[in-house]
C-alpha positions in Angstrom: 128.5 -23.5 -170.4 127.4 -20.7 -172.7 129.5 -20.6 -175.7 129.8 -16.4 -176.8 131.2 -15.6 -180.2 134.9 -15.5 -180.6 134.8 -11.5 -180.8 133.2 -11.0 -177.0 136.5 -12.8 -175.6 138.4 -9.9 -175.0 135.5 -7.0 -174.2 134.3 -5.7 -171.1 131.6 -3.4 -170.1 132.4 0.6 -170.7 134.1 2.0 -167.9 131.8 4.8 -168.1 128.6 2.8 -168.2 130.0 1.6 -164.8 131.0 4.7 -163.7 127.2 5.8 -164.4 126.1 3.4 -161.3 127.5 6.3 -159.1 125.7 9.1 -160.4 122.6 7.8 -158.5 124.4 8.5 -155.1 123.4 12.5 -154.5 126.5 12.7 -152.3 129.1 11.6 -155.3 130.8 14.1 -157.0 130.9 13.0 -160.1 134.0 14.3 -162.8 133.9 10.4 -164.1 131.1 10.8 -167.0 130.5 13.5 -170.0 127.3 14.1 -169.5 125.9 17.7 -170.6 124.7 20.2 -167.7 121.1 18.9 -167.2 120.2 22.9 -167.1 121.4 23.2 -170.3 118.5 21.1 -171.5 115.7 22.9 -173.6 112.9 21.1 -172.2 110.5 23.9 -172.9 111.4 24.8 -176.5 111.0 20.7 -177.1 107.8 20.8 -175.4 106.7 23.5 -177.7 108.6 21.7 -180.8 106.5 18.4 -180.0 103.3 19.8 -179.9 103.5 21.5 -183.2 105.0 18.7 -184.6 102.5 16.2 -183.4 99.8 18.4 -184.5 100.5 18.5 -187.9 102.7 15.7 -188.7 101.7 13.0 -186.0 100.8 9.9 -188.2 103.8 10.9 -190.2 106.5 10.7 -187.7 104.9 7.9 -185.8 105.1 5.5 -188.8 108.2 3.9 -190.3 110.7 6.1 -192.4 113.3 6.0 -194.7 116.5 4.4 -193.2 118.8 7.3 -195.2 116.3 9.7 -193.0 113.6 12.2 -192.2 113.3 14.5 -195.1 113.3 17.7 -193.7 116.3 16.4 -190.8 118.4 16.0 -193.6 118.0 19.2 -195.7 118.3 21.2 -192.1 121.6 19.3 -191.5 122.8 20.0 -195.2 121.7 23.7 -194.7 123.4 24.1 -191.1 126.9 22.5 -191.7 126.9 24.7 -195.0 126.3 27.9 -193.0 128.2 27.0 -190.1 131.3 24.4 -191.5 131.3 25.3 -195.1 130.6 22.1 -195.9 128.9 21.7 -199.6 126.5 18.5 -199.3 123.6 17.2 -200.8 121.3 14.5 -199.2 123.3 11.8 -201.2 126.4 12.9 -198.5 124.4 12.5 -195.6 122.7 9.5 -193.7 120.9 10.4 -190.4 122.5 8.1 -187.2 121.1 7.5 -183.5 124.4 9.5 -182.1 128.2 8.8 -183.4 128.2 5.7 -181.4 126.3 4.2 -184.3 128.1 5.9 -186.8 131.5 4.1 -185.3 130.1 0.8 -185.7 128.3 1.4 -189.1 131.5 1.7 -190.4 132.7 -0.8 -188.7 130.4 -2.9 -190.5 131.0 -1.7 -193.8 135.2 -1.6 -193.5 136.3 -4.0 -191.5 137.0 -7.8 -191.6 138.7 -8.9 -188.4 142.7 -8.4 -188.4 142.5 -5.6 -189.9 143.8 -2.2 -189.1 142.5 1.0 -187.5 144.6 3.8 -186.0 143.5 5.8 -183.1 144.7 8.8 -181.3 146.8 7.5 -178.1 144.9 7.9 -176.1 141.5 8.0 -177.6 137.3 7.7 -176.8 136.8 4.3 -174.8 133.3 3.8 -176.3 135.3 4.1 -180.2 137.7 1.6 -178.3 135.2 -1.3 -177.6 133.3 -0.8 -181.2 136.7 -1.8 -182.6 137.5 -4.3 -180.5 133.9 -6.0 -181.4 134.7 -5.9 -184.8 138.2 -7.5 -183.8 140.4 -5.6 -185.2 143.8 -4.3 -185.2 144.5 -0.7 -183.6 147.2 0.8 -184.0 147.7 3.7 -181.4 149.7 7.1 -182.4 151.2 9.2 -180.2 149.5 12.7 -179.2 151.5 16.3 -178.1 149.6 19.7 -177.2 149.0 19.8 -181.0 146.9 16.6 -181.4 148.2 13.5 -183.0 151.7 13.3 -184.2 151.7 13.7 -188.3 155.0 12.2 -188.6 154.5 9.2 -186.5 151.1 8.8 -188.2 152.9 8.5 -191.4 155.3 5.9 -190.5 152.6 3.7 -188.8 150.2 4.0 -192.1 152.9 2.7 -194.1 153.7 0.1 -191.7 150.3 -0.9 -191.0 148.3 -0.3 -193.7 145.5 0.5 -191.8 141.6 0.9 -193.2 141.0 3.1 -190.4 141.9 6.3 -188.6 139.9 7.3 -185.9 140.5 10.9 -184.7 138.5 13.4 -182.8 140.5 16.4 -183.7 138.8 19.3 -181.2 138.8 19.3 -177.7 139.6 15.2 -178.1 138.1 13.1 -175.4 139.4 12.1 -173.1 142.7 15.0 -173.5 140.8 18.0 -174.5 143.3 18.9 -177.0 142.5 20.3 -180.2 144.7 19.4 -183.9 146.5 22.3 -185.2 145.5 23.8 -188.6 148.3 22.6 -190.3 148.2 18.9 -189.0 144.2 18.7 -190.3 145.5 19.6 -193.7 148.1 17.0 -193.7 145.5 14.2 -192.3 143.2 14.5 -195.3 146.6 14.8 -197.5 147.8 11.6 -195.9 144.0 9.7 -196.2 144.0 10.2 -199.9 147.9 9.3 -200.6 147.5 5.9 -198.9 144.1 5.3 -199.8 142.7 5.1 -196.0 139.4 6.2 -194.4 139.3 8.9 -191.5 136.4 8.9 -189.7 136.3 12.0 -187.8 134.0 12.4 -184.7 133.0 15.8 -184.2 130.8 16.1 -181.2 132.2 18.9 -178.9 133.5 21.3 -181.9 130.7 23.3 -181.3 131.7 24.0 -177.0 134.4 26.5 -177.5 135.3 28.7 -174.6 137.8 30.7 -176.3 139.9 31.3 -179.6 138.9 31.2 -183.2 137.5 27.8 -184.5 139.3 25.4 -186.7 137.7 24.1 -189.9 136.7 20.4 -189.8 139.0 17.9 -191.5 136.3 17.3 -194.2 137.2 20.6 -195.4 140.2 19.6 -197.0 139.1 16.1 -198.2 139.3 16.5 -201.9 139.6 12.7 -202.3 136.1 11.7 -200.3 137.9 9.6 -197.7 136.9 11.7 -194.8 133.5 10.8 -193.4 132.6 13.5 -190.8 130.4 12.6 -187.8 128.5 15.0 -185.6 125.9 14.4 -183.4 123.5 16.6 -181.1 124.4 15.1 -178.0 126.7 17.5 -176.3 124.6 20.4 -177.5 121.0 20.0 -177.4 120.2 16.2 -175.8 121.8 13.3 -175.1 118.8 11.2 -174.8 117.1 11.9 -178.4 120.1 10.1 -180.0 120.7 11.9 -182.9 123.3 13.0 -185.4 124.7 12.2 -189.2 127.3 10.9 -191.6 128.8 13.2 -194.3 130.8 11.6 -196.7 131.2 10.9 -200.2 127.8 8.7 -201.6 129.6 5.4 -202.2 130.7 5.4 -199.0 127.1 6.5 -197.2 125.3 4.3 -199.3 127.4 1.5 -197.6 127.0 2.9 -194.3 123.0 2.8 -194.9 122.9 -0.6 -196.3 124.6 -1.5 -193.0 122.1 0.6 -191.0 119.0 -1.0 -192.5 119.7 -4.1 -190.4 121.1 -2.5 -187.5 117.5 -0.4 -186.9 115.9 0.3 -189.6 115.7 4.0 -189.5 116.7 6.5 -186.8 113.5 7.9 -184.6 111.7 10.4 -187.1 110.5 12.3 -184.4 113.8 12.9 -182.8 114.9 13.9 -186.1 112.1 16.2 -186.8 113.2 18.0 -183.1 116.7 18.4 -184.4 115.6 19.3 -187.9 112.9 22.0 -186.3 115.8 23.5 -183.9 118.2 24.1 -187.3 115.3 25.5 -189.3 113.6 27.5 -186.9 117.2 28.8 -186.0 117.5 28.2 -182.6 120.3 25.6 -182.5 122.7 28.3 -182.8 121.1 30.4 -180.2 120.7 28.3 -177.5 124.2 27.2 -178.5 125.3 30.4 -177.4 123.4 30.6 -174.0 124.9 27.3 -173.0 128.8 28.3 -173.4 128.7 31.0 -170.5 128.3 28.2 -168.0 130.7 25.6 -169.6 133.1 28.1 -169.6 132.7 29.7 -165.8 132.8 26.0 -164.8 135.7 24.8 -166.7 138.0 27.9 -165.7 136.5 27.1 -161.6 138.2 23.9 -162.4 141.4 24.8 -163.7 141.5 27.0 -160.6 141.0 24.7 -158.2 143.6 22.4 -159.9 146.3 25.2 -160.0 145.3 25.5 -155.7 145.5 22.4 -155.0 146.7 19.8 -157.3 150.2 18.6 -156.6 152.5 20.7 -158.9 153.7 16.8 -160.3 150.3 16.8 -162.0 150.0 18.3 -165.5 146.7 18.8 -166.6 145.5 19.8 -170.2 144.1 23.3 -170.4 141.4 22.8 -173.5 139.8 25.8 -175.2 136.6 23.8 -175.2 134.6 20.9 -175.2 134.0 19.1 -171.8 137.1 17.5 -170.3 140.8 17.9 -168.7 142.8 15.3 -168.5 145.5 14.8 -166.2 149.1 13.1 -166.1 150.6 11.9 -162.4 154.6 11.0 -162.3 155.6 7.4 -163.3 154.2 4.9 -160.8 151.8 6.6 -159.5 148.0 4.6 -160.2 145.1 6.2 -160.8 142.7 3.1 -160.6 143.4 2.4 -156.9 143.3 5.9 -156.5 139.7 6.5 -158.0 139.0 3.3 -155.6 140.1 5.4 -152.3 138.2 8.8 -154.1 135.0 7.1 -153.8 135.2 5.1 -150.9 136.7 7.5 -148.6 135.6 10.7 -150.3 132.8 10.7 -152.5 134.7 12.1 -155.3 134.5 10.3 -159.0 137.0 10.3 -162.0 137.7 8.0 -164.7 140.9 6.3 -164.6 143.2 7.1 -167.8 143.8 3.1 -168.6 140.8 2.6 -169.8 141.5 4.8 -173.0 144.5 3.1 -174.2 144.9 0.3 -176.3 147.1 -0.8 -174.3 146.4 -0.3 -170.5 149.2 -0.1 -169.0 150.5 2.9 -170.6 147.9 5.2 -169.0 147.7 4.2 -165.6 149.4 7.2 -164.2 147.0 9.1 -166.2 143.0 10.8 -165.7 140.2 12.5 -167.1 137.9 15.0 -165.3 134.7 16.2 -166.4 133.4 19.6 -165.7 130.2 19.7 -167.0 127.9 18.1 -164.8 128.7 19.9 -161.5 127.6 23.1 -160.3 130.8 25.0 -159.7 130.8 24.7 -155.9 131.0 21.1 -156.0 133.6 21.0 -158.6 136.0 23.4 -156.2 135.0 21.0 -153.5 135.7 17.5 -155.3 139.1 19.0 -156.8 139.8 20.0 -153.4 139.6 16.6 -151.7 140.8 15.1 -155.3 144.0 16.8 -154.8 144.7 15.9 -151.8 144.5 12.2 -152.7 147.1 13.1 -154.7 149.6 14.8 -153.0 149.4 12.3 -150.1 150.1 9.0 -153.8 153.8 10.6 -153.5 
């Protein structure tokens, strides 16, 4: 028999990458995955991007690069999250990654020895779940209100665990939607210098905001250099070009690129030069723009259809942004044989809410819906049949 290393004992396949088999079915409705709208896509603005840049730069992007990364990517980064976070950088703050998923395990890499400690927001991204559990560590989960993660109980667990780690996706957290106060972001930083422990804070749906002022990134207050900020391009421009970036302090990047250099060498340069080309051009903000209308029409077509016909048991999340609402049935009522019966009996897809716990069994009254992906008759439709399912669980 096939003898696997000691750290693939306990992992499984993504819930979501499963979940993705579905999506091939034109008769599912999905809510189970985060994809962006597909109409959202610039295809014709990347067409036009990609012909200038193969014009004049071909034999440059299509040879090897610099793992930190592609020049000009990284002076348009520096230059947009100045403008737009108020982030002061320079190119020694920033390494280029193919999406935050790499960025997770990058620091992975550079942090962690197995046993130690990471907390996470309970409950927290599934993908950020599995990195961790490859690197076989310790998590540590903290509890969540409509505020984001609970400072006080944060504090007690950091000085029981002594963790290396905290994980946090402070606005419009997947899978809850909620968004960290002000006041809590300030005290995060404040705690990640006084014990001396890394926050690594994923930032990829900051930038879908429905409604309500933004909040400054946690990196804003990070006087000691132990936040690394990670964004990525996914949500708002393409999925499939795998792109973002780590800011941090240059020790710490330098670290992360040292790791990256035998992970892949060097993030696609032409994908960068896309991104890099939408931030200088200024089009990223823009299109940014023209993409929030629909999010938003569809997002508020789902709360509506949830206040119709969702059992009043059911509370739901009601985010300001980003891409998901998460839901919360009475004690013993499971959402896993549930999604079974949605799909089987009425083509309707959701992501059960066990699979973003450390611990399973705390969640599995719980759920996640995604709005993004359906056009808004659909999504009335599937919530429609969804909460039916529901009503008839008590």
């Amino acid at each position: 028999m096939t003898k696997f290393a000691d750290r693939m004992e306990h992992v499984s396949g993504s819930a979501i990458r499963e979940l993705f088999k579905l999506l091939g079915d034109p008769e599912i409705i999905s809510f189970g995955g985060g994809n962006p709208a597909k109409e959202t896509f610039p295809v014709d603005m990347v067409m036009g991007i990609c012909d200038d840049l193969l014009t004049q730069k071909g034999t440059v992007l299509l040879q090897y690069g610099a793992t930190e990364g592609y020049g000009p990517y990284l002076d348009a980064y520096i230059d947009y999250v100045g403008k737009e976070k108020g982030i002061k950088a320079d190119r020694s703050n920033v390494l280029a990654i193919t999406g935050s998923m790499q960025g997770i395990d990058l620091i992975c890499r550079a942090f962690i020895n197995p046993g130690d400690a990471i907390m996470v927001e309970s409950p927290t991204f599934l993908g950020a779940l599995q990195t961790f559990n490859l690197a076989q560590a310790k998590l540590v989960p903290v509890s969540m209100d409509e505020e984001g993660v609970i400072i006080e109980e944060l504090e007690e667990k950091i000085k029981l665990h002594r963790p290396k780690l905290y994980y946090c996706i402070p606005t419009f957290q997947n899978p809850t939607g909620r968004t960290l106060s002000l006041e809590r972001r300030r005290r995060v930083a404040e705690l990640a210098a006084k014990y001396d422990m890394v926050v690594i804070e994923d930032d990829p749906y900051c930038e879908l905001r429905y409604r309500n002022e933004p909040l400054p990134c946690i990196k804003t207050f990070d006087d000691a250099g132990q936040v690394i900020l990670l964004n990525s391009f996914s949500k708002t421009l393409s999925p499939g070009i795998r792109v973002g970036a780590a800011l941090g302090a240059p020790e710490k990047i330098r670290k992360l690129t040292i790791c990256k250099q035998s992970a892949d060498t060097h993030t696609a340069n032409i994908t960068q030069a896309i991104a890099a080309e939408f931030m200088a051009r200024g089009l990223m903000k823009p299109h940014i723009e023209s993409i929030l209308p629909g999010y938003n029409s569809k997002m508020n077509a789902m709360l509506d259809a949830i206040d119709e016909f969702f059992p009043k048991e059911c509370q739901c999340t009601r985010p300001d942004g980003g891409l998901f609402i998460w839901g919360k049935m009475p004690d013993g009522v499971l959402t896993l044989p549930l999604f079974e019966r949605a799909v089987k009996e009425y083509k309707v897809a959701f992501v059960p809410g066990e699979h973003f716990f450390c611990d399973p069994a705390i969640g599995r009254s719980t759920l996640r819906l995604n709005f993004s992906a359906e056009p808004i008759d659909r999504i009335c439709k599937g919530i429609e049949m969804l909460g039916g399912l529901l009503k008839e669980s008590l």
